[in-house]
matplotlib code that plots the C-alpha trace (Angstrom):
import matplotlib.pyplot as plt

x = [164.5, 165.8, 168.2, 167.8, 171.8, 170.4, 168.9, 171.5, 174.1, 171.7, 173.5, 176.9, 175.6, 177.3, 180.7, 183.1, 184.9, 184.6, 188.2, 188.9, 189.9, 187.2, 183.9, 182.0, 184.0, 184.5, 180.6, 180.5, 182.6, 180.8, 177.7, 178.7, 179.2, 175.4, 173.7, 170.1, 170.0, 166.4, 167.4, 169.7, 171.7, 173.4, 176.8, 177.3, 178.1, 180.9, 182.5, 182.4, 185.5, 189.0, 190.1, 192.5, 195.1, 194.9, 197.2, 196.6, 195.7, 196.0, 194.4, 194.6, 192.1, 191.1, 191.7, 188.5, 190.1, 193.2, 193.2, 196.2, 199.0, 201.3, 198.4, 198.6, 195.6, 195.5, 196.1, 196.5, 193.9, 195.2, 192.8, 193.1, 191.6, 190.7, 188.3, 186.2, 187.5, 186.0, 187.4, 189.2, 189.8, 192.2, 195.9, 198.7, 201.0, 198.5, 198.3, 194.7, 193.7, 191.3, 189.7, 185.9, 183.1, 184.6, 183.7, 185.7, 186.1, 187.9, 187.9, 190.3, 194.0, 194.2, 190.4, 191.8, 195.2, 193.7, 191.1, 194.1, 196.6, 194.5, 193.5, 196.7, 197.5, 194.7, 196.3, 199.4, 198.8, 197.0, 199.8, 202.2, 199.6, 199.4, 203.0, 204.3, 201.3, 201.8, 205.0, 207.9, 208.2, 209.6, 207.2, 210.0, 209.5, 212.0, 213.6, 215.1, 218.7, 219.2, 220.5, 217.3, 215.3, 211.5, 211.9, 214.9, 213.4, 209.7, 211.8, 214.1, 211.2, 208.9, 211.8, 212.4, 208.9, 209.0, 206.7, 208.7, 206.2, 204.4, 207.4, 206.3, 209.4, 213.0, 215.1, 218.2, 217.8, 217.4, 214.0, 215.0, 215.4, 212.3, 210.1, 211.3, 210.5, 207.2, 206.6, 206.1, 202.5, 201.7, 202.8, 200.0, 198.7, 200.1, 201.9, 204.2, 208.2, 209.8, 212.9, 216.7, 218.5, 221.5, 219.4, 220.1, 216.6, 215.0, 216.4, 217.4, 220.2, 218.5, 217.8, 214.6, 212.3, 211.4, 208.4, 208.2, 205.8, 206.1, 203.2, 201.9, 201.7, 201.1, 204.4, 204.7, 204.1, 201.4, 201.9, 203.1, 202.4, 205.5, 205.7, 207.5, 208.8, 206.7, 206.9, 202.6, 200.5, 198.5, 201.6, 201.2, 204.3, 207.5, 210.4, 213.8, 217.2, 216.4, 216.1, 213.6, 217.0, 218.3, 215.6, 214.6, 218.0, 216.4, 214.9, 211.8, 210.9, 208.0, 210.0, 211.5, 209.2, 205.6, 203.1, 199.9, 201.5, 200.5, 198.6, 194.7, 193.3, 190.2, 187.2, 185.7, 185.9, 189.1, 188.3, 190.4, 192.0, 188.8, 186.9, 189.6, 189.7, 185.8, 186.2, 188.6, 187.2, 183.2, 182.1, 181.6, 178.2, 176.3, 178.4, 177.1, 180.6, 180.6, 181.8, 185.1, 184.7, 187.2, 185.7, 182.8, 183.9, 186.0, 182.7, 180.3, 182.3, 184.2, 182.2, 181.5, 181.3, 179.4, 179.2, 180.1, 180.1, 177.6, 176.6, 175.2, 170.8, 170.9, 174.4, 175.6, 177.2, 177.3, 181.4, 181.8, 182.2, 184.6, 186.8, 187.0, 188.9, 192.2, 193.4, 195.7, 198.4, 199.8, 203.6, 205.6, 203.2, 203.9, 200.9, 201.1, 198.0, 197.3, 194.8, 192.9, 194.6, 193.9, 194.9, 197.4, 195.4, 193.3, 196.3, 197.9, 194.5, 194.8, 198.6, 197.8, 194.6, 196.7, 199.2, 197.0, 194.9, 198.8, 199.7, 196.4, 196.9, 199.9, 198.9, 196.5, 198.7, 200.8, 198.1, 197.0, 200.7, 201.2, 197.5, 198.7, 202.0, 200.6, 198.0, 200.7, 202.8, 199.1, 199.1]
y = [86.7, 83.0, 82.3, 78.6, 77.5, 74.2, 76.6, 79.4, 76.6, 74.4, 76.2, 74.9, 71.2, 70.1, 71.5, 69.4, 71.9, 75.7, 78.1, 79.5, 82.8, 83.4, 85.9, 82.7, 80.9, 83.8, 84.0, 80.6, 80.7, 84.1, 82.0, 78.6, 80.7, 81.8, 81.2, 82.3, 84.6, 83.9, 80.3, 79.5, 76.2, 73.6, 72.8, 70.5, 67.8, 69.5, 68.5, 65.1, 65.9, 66.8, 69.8, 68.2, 71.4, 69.7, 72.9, 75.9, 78.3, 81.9, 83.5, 87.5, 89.8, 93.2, 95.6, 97.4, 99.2, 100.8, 104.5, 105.4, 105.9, 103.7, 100.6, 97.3, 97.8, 93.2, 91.7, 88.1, 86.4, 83.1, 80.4, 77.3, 74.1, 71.9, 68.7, 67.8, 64.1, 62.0, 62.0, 58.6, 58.1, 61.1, 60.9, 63.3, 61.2, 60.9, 63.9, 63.6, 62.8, 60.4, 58.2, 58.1, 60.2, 63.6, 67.1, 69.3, 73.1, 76.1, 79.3, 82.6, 82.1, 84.8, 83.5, 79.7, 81.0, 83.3, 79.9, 77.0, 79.2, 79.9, 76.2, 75.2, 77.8, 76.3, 72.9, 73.7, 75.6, 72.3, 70.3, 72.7, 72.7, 69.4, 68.7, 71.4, 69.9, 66.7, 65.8, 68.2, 68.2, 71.8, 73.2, 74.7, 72.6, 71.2, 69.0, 71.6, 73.0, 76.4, 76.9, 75.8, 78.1, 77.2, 79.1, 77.1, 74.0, 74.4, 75.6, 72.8, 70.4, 71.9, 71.8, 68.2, 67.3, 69.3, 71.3, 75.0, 76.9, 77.8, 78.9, 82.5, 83.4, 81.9, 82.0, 82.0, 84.9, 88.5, 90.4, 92.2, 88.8, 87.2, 89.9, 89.4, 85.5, 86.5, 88.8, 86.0, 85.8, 89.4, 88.4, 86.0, 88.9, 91.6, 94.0, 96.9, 95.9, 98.3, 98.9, 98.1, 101.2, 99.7, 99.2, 102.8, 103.6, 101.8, 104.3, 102.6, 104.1, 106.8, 108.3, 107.3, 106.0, 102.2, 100.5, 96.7, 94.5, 91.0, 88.7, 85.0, 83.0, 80.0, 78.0, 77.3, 73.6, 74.5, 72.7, 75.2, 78.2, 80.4, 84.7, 86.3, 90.1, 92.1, 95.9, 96.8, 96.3, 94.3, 91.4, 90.8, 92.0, 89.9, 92.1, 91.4, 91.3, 91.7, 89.7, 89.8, 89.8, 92.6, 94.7, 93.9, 92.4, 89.6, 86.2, 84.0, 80.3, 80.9, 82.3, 78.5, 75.9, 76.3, 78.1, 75.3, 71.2, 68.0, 67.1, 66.7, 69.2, 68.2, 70.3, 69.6, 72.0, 70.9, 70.0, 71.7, 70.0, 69.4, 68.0, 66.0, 64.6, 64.1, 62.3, 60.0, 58.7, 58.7, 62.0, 63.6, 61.9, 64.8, 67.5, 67.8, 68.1, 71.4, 72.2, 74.3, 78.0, 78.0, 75.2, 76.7, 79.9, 77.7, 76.2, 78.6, 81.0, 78.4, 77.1, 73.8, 70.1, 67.4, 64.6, 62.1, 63.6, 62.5, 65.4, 68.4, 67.8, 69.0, 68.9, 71.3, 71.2, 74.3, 74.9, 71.5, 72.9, 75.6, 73.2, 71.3, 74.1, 73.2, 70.0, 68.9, 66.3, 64.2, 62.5, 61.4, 63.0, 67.1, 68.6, 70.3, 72.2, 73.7, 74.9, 72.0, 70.8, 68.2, 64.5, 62.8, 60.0, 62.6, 63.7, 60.5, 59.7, 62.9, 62.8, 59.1, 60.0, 62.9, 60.4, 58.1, 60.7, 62.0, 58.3, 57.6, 60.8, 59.4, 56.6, 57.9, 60.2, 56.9, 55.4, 58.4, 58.4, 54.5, 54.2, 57.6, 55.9, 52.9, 54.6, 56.7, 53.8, 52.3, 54.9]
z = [50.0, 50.3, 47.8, 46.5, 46.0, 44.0, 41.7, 41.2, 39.9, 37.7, 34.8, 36.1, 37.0, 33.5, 33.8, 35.1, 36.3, 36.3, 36.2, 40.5, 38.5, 36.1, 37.5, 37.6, 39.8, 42.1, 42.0, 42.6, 46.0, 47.4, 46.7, 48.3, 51.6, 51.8, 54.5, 55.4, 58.1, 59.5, 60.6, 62.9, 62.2, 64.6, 64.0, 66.7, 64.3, 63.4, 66.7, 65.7, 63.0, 62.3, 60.1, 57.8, 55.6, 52.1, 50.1, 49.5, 45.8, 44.4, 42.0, 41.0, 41.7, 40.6, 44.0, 44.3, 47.6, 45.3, 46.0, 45.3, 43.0, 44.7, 45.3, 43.2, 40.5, 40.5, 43.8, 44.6, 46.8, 48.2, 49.6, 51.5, 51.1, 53.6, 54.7, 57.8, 58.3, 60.9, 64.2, 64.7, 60.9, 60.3, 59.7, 60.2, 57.4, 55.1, 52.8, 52.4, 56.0, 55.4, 52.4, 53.2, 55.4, 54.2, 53.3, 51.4, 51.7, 50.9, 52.2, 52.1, 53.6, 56.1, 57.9, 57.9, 59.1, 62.5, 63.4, 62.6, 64.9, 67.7, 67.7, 67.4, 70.0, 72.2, 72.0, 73.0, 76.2, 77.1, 76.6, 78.3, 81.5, 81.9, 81.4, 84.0, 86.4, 86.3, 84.6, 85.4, 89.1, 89.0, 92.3, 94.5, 98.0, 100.2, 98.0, 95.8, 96.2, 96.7, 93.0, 92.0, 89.0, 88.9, 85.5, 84.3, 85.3, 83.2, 80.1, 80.4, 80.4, 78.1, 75.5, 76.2, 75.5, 72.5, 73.3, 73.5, 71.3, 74.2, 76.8, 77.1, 78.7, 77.4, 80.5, 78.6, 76.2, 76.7, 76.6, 73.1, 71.2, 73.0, 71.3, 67.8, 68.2, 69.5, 66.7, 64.5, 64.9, 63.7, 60.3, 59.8, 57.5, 55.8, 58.0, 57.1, 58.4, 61.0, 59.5, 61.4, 61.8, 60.0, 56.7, 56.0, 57.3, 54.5, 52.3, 48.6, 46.3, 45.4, 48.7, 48.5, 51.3, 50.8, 52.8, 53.1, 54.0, 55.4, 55.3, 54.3, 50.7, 49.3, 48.0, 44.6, 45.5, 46.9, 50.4, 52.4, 53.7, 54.3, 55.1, 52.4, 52.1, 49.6, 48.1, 48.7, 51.4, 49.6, 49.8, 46.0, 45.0, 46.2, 46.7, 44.9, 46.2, 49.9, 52.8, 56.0, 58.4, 55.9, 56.8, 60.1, 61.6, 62.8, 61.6, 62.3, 61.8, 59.0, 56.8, 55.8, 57.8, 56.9, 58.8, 58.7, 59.4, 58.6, 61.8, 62.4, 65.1, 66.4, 66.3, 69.6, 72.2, 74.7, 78.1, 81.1, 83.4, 86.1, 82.9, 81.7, 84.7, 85.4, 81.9, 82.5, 85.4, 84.1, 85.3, 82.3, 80.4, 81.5, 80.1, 76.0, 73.7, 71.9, 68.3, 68.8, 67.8, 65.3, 63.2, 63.4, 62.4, 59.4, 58.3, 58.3, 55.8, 53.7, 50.1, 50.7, 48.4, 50.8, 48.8, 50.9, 54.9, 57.0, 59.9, 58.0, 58.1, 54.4, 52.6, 50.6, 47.1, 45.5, 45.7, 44.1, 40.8, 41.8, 43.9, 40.6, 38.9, 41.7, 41.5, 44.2, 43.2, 45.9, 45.2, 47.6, 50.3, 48.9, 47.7, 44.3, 43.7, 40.4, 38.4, 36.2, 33.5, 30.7, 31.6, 30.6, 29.0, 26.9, 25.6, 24.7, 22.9, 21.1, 20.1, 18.9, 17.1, 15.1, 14.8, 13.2, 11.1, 9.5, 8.8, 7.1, 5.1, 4.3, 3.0, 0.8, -1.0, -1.5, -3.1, -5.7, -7.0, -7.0, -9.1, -11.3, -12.1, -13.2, -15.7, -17.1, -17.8, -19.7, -21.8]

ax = plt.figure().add_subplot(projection="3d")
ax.plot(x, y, z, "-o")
ax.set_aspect("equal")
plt.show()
């Protein structure tokens, strides 16, 4: 059966806004995602945009998987917001991306987290090629000494391009604290923490055993996405008076610098070097440009508000109402995102209005005992 979204929200079209924790609101976002599975839709438009991080949002849910004694009975489910800005007109300093020609999206924080890193991931490795290629000279031919490290020489350069998230192996660091940097990525969701063996084998003060877990969550700010150390594997629970380096003896980045930055990542497919090459010199107007796979995958399960994007043959609006519910607040180029809230003018108008509607009463009350004196004095 072909479910009509226009028709399953009509009774939502007057809200202006409709709460992200309530049962309609989570019905609202499952619905938003639909799609119908006897046509198959083009999304090469899509490659014609940037994904833009706009903040992120939790709300609590009730854990329908909690089996157990031990299991949180409300978890938190965080979700991301985002927009499709047109590639040329996005901006990595502006907090919004961009002003005009956008779509606006949202979509659970561990999905956008797996697509924006392996993108981001994706990027990277192109950089890193084409600078060892073609910038860093580090090939080891006649001209090199006999001192000379091809290993020490790519590291060197990679670092001074600021590009050494992709060094795979740090020459100057032993393999043991190589593979807790690397670890990082396996806390993009919730993962139980191996314990140090000088944390008392995760034992507390009673003797008993204590399991962590270690995974993502939205800042209170709401513009970062950081990994924080939690008592269920559910990561709803923060843990108290304990540290990630207490428990694991060592440290990584995410745990102060956000996971997701400011910057625009394009969502059309990158070239390799041979078709970067054919497209810089004119070779390249018979290849088509493809939609990257993680914007793809980002679009087709986020809810979606298209009011103002142009690319989609039929544009859809039914998360509008639930995207309502979060407002984002930009100052000073932070993100604050909260759920709605009345405005400030409203509330002026209905401090003054009381105001008034006190004074008035006020005033009558003067009256009455002004017009009682005087009649009392007639008699």
């Amino acid at each position: 059966m072909k479910i009509s979204i226009a028709a399953l929200f009509a009774a939502f079209g007057t809200a202006s806004a409709i709460n992200t924790a309530s049962d309609a609101g989570k019905k609202m976002l499952s619905s938003a995602r639909r799609l119908d599975g006897q046509e198959e839709i083009d999304f090469g438009w899509v490659a014609n945009f940037d994904i833009k991080y706009q903040g992120c949002h939790h709300i609590k849910q009730w854990n329908e998987e909690a089996d157990g004694q031990d299991d949180v009975r409300i978890y938190t489910k965080r979700l991301v917001r985002f927009r499709l800005c047109p590639s040329g007109t996005c901006s990595s300093t502006s907090a919004g991306g961009c002003s005009s020609g956008y779509g606006e999206y949202i979509i659970d924080m561990d999905t956008f987290l797996e697509s924006y890193v392996e993108a981001r991931r994706q990027d990277l490795e192109q950089q890193c090629e084409h600078q060892i290629n073609y910038v860093c000279d580090c090939e080891d031919d006649d001209g090199k000494d006999d001192g000379f490290d091809r290993d020490i020489c790519e590291y060197d350069c990679l670092v001074a391009a600021g590009l050494d998230e992709c060094v795979e192996n740090n020459p100057y660091v032993d393999d043991a604290q190589q593979e807790e940097q690397q670890d990082m990525d396996r806390f993009l969701e919730c993962q139980q923490l191996e314990m140090n063996n000088n944390n008392n084998n995760g034992n507390n003060n009673n003797g008993e055993q204590v399991v962590y877990y270690a995974g993502p969550y939205c800042s209170e700010q709401g513009g970062a996405i950081k990994v924080g150390v939690f008592t269920d594997d559910a990561c709803t629970e923060f843990a108290q008076d304990i540290t990630f380096y207490e428990i694991t003896g060592y440290t990584i980045n995410y745990l102060t610098e956000s996971i997701v930055g400011e910057e625009c990542f394009s969502c059309m497919e990158p070239k390799d070097e041979e078709q970067q090459y054919n497209a810089n010199n004119g070779n390249d107007a018979q290849d088509a440009d493809e939609v990257r796979e993680q914007c793809e995958a980002l679009y087709q399960g986020a809810g979606k508000c298209e009011y103002d994007i142009s690319g989609p043959y039929q544009k859809n609006q039914a998360g509008c109402n639930y995207m309502e519910g979060i407002k984002i607040v930009r100052a000073d180029g932070m993100l604050d995102v909260s759920d709605a809230r009345p405005s400030a003018a409203a509330t002026a108008f209905i401090v003054v209005f009381a105001m008034s509607f006190a004074a008035m009463g006020f005033y009558v009350w003067y009256l009455r005992t002004r017009l009682g004196v005087k009649q009392n004095s007639l008699l």
